[in-house]
C-alpha positions in Angstrom: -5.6 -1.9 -25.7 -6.9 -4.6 -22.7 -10.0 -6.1 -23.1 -12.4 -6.4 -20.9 -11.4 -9.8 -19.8 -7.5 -10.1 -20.2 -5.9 -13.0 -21.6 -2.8 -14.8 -20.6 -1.3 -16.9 -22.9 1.3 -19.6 -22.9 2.4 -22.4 -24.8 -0.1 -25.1 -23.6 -3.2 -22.7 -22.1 -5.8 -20.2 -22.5 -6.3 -18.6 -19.2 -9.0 -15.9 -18.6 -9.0 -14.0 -15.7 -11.8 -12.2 -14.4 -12.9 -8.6 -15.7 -10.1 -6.4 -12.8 -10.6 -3.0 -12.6 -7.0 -2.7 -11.9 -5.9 -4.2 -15.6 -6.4 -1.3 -18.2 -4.3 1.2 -17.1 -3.0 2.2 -20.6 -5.1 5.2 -21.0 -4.7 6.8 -17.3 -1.6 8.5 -18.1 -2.4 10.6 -21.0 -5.9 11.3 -20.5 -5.3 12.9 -16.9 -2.3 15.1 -17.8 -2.4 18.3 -16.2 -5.1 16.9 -13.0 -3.2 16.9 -9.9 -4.0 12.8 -8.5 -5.6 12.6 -5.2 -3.3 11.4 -2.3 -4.3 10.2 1.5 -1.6 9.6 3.5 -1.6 7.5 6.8 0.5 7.7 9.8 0.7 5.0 12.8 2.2 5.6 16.5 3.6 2.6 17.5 3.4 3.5 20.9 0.3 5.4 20.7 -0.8 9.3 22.4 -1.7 9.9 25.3 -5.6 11.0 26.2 -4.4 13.2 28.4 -2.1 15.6 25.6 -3.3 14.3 22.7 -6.8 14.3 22.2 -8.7 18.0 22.2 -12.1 18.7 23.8 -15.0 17.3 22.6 -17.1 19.5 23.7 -15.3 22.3 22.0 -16.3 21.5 18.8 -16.4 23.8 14.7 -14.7 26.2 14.3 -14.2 27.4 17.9 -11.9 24.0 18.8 -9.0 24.2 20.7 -5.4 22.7 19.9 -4.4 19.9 22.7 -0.8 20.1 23.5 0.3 17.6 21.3 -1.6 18.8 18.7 0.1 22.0 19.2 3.0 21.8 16.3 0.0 21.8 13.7 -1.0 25.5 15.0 -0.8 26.7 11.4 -2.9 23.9 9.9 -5.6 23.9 12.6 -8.1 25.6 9.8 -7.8 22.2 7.7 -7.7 19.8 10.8 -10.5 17.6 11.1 -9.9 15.4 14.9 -12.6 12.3 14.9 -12.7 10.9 18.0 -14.8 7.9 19.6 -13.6 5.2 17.5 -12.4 2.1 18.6 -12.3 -1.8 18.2 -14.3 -3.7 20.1 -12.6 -6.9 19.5 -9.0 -5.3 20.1 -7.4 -6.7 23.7 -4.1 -6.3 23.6 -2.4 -2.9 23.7 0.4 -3.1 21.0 -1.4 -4.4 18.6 -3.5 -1.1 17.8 -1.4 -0.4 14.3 -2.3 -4.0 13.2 -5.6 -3.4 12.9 -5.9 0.4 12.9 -6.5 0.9 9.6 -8.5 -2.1 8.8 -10.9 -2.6 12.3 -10.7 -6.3 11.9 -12.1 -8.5 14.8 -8.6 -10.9 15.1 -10.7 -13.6 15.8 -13.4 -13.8 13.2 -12.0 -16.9 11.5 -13.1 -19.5 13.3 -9.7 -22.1 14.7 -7.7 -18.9 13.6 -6.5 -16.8 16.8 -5.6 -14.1 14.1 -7.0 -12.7 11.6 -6.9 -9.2 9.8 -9.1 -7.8 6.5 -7.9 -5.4 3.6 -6.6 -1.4 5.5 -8.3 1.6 4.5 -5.2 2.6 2.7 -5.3 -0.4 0.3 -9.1 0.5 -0.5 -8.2 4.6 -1.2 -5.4 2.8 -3.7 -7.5 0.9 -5.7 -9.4 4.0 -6.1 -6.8 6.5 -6.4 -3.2 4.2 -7.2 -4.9 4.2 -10.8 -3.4 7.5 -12.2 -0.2 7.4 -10.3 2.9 5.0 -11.0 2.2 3.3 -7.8 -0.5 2.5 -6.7 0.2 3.0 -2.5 3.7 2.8 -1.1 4.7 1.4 2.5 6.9 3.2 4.5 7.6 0.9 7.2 11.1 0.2 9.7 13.4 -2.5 10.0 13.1 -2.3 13.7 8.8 -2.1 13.9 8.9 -5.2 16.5 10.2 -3.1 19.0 8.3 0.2 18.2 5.4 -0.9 20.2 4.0 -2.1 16.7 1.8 -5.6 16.6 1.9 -8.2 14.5 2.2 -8.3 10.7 5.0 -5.4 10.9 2.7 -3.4 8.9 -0.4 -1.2 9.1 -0.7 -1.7 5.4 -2.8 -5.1 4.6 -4.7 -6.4 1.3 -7.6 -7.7 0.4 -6.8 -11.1 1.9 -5.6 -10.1 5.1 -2.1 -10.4 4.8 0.6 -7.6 5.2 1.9 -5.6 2.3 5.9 -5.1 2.3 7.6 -2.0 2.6 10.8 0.4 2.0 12.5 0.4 5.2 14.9 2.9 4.8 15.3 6.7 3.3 17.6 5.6 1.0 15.5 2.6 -0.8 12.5 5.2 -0.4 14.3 7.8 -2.6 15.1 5.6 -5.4 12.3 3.6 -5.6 10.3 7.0 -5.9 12.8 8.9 -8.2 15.5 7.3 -9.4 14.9 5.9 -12.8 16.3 3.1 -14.9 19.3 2.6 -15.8 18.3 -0.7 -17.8 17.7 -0.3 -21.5 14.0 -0.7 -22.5 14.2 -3.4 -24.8 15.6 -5.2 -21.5 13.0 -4.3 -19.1 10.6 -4.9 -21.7 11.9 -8.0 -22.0 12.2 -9.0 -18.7 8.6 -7.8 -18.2 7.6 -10.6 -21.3 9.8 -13.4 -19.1 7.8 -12.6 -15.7 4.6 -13.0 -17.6 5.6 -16.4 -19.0 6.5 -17.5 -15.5 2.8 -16.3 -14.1 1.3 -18.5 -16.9 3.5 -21.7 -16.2 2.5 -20.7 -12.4 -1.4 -20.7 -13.1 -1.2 -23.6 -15.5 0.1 -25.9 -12.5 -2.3 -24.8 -10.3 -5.1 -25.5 -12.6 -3.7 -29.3 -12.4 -4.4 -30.0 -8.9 -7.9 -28.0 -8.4 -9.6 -31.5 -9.1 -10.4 -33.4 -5.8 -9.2 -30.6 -3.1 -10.9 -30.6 0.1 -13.0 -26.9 0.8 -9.8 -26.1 2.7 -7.6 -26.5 0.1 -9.9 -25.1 -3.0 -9.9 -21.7 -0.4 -6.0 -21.7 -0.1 -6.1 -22.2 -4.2 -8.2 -19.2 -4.3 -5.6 -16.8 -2.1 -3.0 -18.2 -4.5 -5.1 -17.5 -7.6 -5.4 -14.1 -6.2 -1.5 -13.7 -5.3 -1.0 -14.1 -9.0 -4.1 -11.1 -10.1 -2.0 -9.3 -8.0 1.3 -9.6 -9.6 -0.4 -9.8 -12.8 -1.9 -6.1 -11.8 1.3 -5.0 -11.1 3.3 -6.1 -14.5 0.2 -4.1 -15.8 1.3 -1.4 -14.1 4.7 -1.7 -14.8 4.1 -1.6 -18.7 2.2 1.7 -18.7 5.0 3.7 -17.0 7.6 1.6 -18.4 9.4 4.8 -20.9 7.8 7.5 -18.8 10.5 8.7 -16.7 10.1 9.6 -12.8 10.1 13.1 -11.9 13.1 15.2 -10.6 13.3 15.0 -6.8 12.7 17.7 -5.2 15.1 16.4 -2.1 18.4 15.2 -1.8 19.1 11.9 -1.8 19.2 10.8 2.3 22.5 10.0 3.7 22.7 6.2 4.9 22.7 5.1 8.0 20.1 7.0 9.5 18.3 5.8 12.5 16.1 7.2 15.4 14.7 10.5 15.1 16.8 11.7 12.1 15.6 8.6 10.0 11.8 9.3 11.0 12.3 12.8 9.5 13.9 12.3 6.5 11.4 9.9 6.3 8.4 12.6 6.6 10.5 14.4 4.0 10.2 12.3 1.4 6.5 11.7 2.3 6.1 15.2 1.3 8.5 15.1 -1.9 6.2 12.2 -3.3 3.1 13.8 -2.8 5.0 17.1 -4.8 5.2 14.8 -7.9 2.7 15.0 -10.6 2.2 11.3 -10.1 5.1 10.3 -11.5 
């Protein structure tokens, strides 16, 4: 069982990290058996609505509300529709770049010298929160093709705790099997291979320790992202361990047919949105 304060170890060093909420998953997956997780899901426009068919009226407002016409689809839901209107970001300028910071309300200039700057996305918060009881902790659906899909910078809407963009699958097919398809790797091996990426995080922290001496402020900060790049991975092999002989649940869709682009892609797409959250976390 994890401390409070986990230990790497290596050869030549003792490194303690500091107390993560994230490291200590080993107990999440027994002790929640039969509680459905929590899920939030986001969805970004890269071209954005229209006021005009989009947004309903706000002065029609309960339970008396009234669909707008692109709101229209969701008839059968409207009971369990919440529509927030009136938010916006003041420091936002440029049209495109709504998804960048859409999830997050960064001002992109709030680093002085930087002309861009983002903070963590609401989604990455919910998952520190709610990623603890499922085998991942958030998953980025994203599209090979975002820079012309009216999407800003960063290709992402997804960003974490340091401001940078978290990757994503960016096709059905990777989608499926990272969500269901299991292992075909012995254990012993992936357990194995888990041990080797740990050895390489502590050579990788012990070399950084050898240079903090003598940085400028400037460089001490860029240490610190770094340090944090490593939590992060470290998080993740942590992660990795407590689901590493549970295996993923049955999908409840067929595996997507490659090559799918445009509209078909996006719906498949939604599909497997849906198939995940159908999984009892698994």
């Amino acid at each position: 069982m994890p401390t409070r304060r986990h230990i790497l170890r290596s050869t030549s060093a003792l490194i303690t990290l500091p107390a993560l909420e994230s490291i200590g998953f080993k107990a999440f997956a027994a002790s929640k058996v039969g509680t459905p997780p929590k899920r939030m899901v986001f969805l970004g426009f890269g071209w954005g609505v229209t006021n005009e068919t989009w947004f309903p009226d706000v002065k029609k407002t309960g339970a008396a509300w009234e669909l707008s016409a692109g709101l229209k689809p969701l008839a059968r839901h409207q009971k369990d529709i919440t529509v927030v209107q009136g938010c916006s970001n003041k420091f936002a300028n440029e049209a495109h770049w709504g998804s960048t910071f859409w999830l997050t309300g960064a001002n992109r200039y709030a680093e002085p010298g930087q002309s861009f700057h983002n903070s963590i996305s609401a989604d990455q918060v919910a998952a520190a929160h709610l990623g603890a009881d499922t085998r991942f902790g958030s998953i980025q659906l994203n599209t090979p093709d975002a820079q012309n899909s009216g999407h800003g910078p960063g290709l992402s809407m997804a960003w974490d705790m340091r401001g940078k963009p978290v990757a994503g699958l960016e096709n059905p097919v990777a989608a499926f099997h990272r969500i269901f398809s299991n292992e075909t790797t012995p254990l012993s091996e992936r357990q194995a291979m888990l041990a080797q990426k740990r050895s390489v995080l502590d050579a990788v922290m012990e070399d950084a320790k050898r240079v903090q001496n003598g940085l400028t402020k400037t460089d001490i900060d860029k240490l610190d992202e770094y340090y944090q790049s490593i939590r992060d991975i470290e998080v993740r092999l942590g992660k990795d361990e407590q689901w590493l002989n549970v295996p993923k649940s049955k999908p409840p869709v067929s595996e997507p047919k490659p090559g799918l682009a445009g509209k078909a892609e996006i719906e498949v797409m939604y599909d497997l949105i849906v198939a995940a959250l159908q999984t009892d976390g698994n």
